[in-house]
C-alpha positions in Angstrom: 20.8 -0.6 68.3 21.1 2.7 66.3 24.0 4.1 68.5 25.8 0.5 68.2 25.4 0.6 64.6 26.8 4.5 64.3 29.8 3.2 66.3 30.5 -0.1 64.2 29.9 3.0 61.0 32.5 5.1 62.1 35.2 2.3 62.9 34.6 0.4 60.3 35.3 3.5 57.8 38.5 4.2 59.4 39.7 0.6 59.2 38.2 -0.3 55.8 38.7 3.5 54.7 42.6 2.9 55.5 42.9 -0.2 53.8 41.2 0.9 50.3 43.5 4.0 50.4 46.5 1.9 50.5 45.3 -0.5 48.1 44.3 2.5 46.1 47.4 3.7 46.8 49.7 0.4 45.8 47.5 -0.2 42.6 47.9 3.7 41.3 52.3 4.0 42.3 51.8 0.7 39.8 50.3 2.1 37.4 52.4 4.8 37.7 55.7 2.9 37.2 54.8 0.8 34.1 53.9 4.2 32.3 57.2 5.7 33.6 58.7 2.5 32.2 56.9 3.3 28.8 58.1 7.4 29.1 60.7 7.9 31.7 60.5 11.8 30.6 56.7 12.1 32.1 56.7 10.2 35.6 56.4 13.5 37.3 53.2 14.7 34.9 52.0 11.3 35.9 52.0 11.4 39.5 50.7 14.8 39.8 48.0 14.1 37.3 47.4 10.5 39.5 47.7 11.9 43.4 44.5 13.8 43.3 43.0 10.4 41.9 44.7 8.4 44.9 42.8 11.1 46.9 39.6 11.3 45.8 39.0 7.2 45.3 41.3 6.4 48.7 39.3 9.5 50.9 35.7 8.7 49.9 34.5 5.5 51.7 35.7 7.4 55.2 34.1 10.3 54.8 30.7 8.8 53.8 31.2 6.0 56.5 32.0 9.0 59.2 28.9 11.2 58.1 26.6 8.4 58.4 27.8 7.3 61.4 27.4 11.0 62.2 23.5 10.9 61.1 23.4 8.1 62.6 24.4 9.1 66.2 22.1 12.2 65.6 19.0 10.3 64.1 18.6 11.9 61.1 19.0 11.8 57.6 18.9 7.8 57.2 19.4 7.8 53.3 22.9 9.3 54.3 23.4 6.8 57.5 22.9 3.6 55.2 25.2 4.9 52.9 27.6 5.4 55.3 27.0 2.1 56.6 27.9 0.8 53.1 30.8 2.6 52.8 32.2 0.7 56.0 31.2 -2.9 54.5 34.7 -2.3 53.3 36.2 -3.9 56.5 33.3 -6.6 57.2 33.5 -7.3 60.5 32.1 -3.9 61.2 30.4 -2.9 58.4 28.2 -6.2 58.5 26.6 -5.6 62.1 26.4 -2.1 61.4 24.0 -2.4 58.6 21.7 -4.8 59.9 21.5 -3.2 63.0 20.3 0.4 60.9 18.2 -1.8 58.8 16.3 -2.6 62.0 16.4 0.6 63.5 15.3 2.6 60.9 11.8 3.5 62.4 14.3 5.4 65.1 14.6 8.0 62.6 
């Protein structure tokens, strides 16, 4: 179960982790425009003040869902491993599975 539920971590961050970076992405190029809109002379401030933004939210969720599925492959550290599991409940079909499955295999650790 706990290498089942490491695999379903680490997918499930890539697929969810690629759709939050592009809704990330789509909701921060809006925001973007409508203040370019407001001041056409700053758009450029704007988008290099926002890209480290689009980075930090979008990047996040995979890198905790990969390094718990990580700890979880390994068996240890299994705060980190269910909060990589959380991290992929951003695709559900995945994410799901995998943190019932380290819910229930948590005296593997």
């Amino acid at each position: 179960m706990r290498i089942t539920a490491g695999i379903l971590t680490i997918i499930g961050g890539f697929i969810g982790g690629s759709l939050w970076l592009q809704i990330t992405r789509e909701l921060i190029t809006n925001f973007a425009k409508t203040f370019a809109t407001a001041d056409p002379a700053s758009a450029s401030s704007v988008a290099i003040v926002i890209a480290p933004f689009i980075i930090l939210i979008g990047l996040s969720p995979v890198f905790l869902s990969v390094l718990g599925g990580y700890y979880t492959l390994k068996r240890k550290h299994w705060r980190w491993a269910l909060a990589g599991a959380i991290c992929s409940l951003l695709f559900p079909f995945t994410g799901i599975p995998a943190v019932i499955l380290l819910i229930k295999s948590k005296g593997e650790f």
